[in-house]
N, C-alpha and C positions, 0 to 999 in steps of 0.2 A: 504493500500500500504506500510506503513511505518514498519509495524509488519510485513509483509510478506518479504520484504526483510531484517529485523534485521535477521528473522531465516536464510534467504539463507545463509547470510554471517555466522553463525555461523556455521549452516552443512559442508561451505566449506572447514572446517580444523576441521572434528572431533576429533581428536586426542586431538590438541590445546584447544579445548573449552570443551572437559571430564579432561582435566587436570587442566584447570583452575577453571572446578565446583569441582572440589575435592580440589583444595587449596582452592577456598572460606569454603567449608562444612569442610574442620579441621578446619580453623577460626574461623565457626560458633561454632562447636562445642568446641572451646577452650573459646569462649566468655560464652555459656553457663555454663558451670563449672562453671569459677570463677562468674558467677551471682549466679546461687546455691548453690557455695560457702559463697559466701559473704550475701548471707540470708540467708540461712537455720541452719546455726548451731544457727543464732539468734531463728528462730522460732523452732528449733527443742528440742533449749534448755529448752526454756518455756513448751514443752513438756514434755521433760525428768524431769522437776521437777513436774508437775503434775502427774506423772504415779499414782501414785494413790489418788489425788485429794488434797494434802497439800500443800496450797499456800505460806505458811509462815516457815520461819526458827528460831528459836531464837537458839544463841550459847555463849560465851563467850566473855564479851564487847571487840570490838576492832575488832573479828576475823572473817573469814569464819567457816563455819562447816566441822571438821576436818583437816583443816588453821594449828592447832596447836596440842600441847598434853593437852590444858587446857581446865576443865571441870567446870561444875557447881555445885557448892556444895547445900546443903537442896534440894534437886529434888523435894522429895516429897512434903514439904512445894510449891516451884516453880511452880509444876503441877496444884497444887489446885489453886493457883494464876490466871494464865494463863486461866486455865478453866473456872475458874469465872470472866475471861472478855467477857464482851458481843459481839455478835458475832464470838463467839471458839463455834464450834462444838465438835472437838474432838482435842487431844493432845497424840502423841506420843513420849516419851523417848526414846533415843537414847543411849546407851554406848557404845564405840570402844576401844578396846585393841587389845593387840597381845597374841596371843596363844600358848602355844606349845603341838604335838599328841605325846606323848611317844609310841613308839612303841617298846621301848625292846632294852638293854642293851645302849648304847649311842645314837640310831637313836632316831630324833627328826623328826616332821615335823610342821614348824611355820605359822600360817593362823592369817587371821586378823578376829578377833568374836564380833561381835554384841552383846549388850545387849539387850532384848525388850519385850515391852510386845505386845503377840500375837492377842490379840484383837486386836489391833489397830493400828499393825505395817502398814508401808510404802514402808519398804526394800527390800522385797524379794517379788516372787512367788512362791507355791511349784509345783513342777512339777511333782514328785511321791512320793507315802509311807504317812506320819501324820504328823501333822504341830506338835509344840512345848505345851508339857503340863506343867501348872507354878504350882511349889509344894507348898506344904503347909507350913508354919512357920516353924513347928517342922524339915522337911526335909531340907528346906535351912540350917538350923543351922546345920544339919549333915552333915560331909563332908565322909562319908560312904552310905550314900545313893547315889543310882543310878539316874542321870536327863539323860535326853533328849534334842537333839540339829538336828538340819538340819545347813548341808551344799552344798556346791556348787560342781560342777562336778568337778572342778580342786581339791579341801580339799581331794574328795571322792579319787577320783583316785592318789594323793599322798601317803594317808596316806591306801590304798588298802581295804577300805572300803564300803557298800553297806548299805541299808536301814537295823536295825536286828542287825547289828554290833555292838560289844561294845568296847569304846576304853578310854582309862584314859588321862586326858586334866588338864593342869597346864597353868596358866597364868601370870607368870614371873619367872624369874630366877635370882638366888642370887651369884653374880660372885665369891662373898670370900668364903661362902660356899658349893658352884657349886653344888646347889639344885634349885629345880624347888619350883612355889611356888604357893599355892592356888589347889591342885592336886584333882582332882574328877573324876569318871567314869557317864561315859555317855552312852546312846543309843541311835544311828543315828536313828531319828525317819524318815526323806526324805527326798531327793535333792532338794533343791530350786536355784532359779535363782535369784542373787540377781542384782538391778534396778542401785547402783550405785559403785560397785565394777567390776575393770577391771576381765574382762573373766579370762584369765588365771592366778589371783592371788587366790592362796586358801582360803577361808571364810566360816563362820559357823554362828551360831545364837542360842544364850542362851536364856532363860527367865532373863531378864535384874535383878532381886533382887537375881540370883543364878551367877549369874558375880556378882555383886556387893559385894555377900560373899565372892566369891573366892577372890579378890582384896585387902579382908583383911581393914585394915585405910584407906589406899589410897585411895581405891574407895567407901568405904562406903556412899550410900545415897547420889551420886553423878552420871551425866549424860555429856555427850560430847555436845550433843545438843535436842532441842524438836522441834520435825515436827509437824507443827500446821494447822489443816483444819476450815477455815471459814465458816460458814453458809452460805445457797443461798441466794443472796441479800447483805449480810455484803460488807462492804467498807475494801478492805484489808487494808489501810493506815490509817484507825484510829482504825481499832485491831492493829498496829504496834504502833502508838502510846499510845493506851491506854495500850501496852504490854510494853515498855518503862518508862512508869510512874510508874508502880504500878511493876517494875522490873529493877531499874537502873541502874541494876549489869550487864545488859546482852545486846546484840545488838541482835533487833529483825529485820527479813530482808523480805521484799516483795519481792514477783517473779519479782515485776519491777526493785527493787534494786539488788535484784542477778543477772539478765539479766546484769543490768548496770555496774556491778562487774568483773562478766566474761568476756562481752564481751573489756571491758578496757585490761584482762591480753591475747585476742585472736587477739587483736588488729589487731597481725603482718600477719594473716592469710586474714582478708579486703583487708591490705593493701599490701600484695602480688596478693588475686583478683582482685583489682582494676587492679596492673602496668601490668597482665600477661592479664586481660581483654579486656584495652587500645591496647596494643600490637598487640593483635590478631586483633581487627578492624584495624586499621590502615594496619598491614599487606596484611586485603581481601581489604581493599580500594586499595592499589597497587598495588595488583597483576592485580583487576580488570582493572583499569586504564592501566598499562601497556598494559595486553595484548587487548585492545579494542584502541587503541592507536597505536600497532602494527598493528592490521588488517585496521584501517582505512590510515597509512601510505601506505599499499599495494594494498588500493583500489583509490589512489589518482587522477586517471585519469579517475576512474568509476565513482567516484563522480563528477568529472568534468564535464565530459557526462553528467554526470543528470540534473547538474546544467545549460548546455550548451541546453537542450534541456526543459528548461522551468520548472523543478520541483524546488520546492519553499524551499528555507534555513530553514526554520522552516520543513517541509520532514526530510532532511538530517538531521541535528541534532534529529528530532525524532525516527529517524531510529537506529541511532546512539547509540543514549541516551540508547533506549529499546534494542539493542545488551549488554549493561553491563550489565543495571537492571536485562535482562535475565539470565544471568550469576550468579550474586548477586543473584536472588530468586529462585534457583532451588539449588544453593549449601548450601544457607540456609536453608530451609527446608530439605536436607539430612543432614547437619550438627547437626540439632535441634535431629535426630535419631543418630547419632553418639553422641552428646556430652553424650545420658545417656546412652548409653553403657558406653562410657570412665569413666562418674564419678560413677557405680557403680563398675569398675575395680579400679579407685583411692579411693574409697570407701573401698575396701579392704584390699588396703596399708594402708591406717590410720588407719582402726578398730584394727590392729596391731601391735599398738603403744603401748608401757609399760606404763599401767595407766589407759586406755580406756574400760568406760564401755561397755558391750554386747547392750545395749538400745541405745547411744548416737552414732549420724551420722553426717557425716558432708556436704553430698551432697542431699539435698532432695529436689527432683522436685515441682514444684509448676507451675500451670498454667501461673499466673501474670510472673515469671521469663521467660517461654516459649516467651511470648508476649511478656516483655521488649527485651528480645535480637532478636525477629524478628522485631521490631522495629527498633533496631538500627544498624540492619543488610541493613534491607529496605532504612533507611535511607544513609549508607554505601554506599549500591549498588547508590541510587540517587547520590551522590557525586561523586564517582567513573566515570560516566559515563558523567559529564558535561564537564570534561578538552579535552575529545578526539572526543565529539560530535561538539563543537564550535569550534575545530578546526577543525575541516572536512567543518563546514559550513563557516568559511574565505577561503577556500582554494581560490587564482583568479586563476578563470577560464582558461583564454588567457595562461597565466603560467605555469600553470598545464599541458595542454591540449599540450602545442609544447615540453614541457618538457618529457613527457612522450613517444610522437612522435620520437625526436631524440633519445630517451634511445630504 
């Protein structure tokens, strides 16, 4: 009896109660965002430094990786280090600088270039054409021999090159001289995608000992950072410390402590989820309340009648109650399909951000999220629905009933 009349009353103002499950369902949907907000860049980050399975960073004591311009001197010594700690599978060097493509007479175009070695890189995927071949001694020391580099689609298309092309690459420049420095030609050996450089920044990838030539002192036998893979089963946090001890000079980092790092400088992004989260509930609790508060003020003599002819206060308030909850779970559940439409339209504002990798996301769906905010949507709708069902069940009767008579 109690369900069958919630629904009459709502049918009787269609209009009113499709307008009301559409403000709850953008509520819903604004609650979900900021919940997928507010986890997902957690868990998606742990992702994005896994892409290719290197839990560990070791970089320069003090800093993040590429935090700074400071790098690690004896690499080579370093790598043997590291490798010979128990539980290192594999160890990847890292070198970053800035580049410049001479293209003829003053045009430059400046990419930022990886140093690395291909076995064992982390950085990139190629997507077409040859990965990276590492020359031999005699070649690196020639700065007239020809190497090989991949870069990314933005390098490609600046500097108006394809896989086959050949183009001449310097890696500094000397302001009082106004000469380029470290100058060599190359062959686009394929386009890669690289894992943590923004989309539209230009980028390339050297064999890391033919950057290190080019660098001249500076960079000799020196690294920005090493990506380090643990064994199945190793304990990341005592390869972190055992990389520590037997490494004092450098700060080595767990996925759990880069999680902990970033997510301190993302702070502001929770806790814009949070206040914009709150809001939106709050909002569907009122709107619900309101209008279920409206309808039973204009049913005040109907319920009278009920109540006048023997139906029991616990009825009425049940009736009541399940007119909001209805409301509440039908725009929640359309909301739950609007909110990921919406966050992968806000999805696209961000990936747009100057700096943003092609890999890294900030809205990513997750069942547990679905369920937390229909949860607390369900609960929502429960609240909503208690202030204007108890009221219908005080109404007196005798009151009511002559009141409405005169009106």
């Amino acid at each position: 009896m109690p369900v069958r009349l919630a629904l009459l009353a709502l049918l009787r103002h269609p209009a009113r109660t499709l307008l009301a499950i559409l403000g709850v369902a953008v509520s819903a949907a604004l609650l979900l965002d900021m919940v997928m907000l507010a986890t997902g860049m957690r868990e998606n980050f742990r992702d994005f430094l896994l892409l290719r399975g290197y839990q560990l960073r070791v970089a320069p004591r003090g800093t993040l990786p590429f935090d700074s311009e400071a790098t690690l001197d004896s690499a080579r010594a370093l790598v043997r280090t590291v490798r010979a700690v128990p539980g290192v599978r594999a160890v990847s060097p890292v070198l970053g600088a800035q580049s410049q493509a001479l293209m003829g007479g003053d045009s430059v175009v400046t990419g930022f270039v990886l140093g690395l070695e291909p076995d064992v890189q982390g950085d990139y995927e190629l997507v077409r054409g040859a990965d990276l071949v590492v020359p031999d001694a005699a070649a690196i020391a020639n700065t007239d021999a020809v190497g090989t580099l991949v870069a990314n689609a933005a390098w490609l298309a600046r500097t108006r090159r394809a896989p086959g092309d050949t183009v001449r690459l310097a890696v500094g420049y000397d302001p009082q001289l106004r000469t380029v420095l470290g100058e060599r030609r190359f062959v686009v050996a394929g386009e890669a995608r690289f894992h943590y450089v923004a989309t539209a920044q230009p980028a390339l990838a050297l064999p890391l000992a033919v950057l290190q030539a080019m660098g001249g002192a500076e960079r000799r036998d020196r690294v920005s950072l090493l990506m380090v893979k643990a064994a199945d089963g190793a304990d990341a946090d005592a390869i972190v410390q055992a990389i520590q001890r037997a490494a004092p000079r450098t700060s080595a980092i767990s996925l759990a402590g880069a999680t902990a790092q970033v997510e301190q400088r993302l702070a502001y992004f929770k806790q814009l989820a949070l206040v914009l989260g709150s809001i939106s509930l709050a909002v569907g609790v009122l709107l619900v309340t309101t209008l279920v508060t409206i309808s039973v003020n204009e049913r005040q003599g109907e319920i009278a009648v009920l109540r006048a002819i023997g139906i029991a206060r616990a009825s009425v308030v049940m009736q009541v109650f399940l007119e909001g909850l209805a409301i509440a779970a039908v725009g929640s559940l359309l909301g739950l399909g609007l909110g990921l439409v919406t966050g992968e339209w806000l999805e696209g504002i961000l990936r747009d951000f100057p700096g943003m990798p092609p890999t890294f996301r900030f809205f990513v769906f997750q069942p547990r999220d679905a369920g937390f905010s229909l949860v607390l949507l369900t609960l929502a709708g429960v609240v909503s629905g208690l202030f204007p069902a108890f009221r219908a069940a005080s109404l007196p009767i005798a009151t009511t009933l002559r009141r409405e008579a005169v009106a």
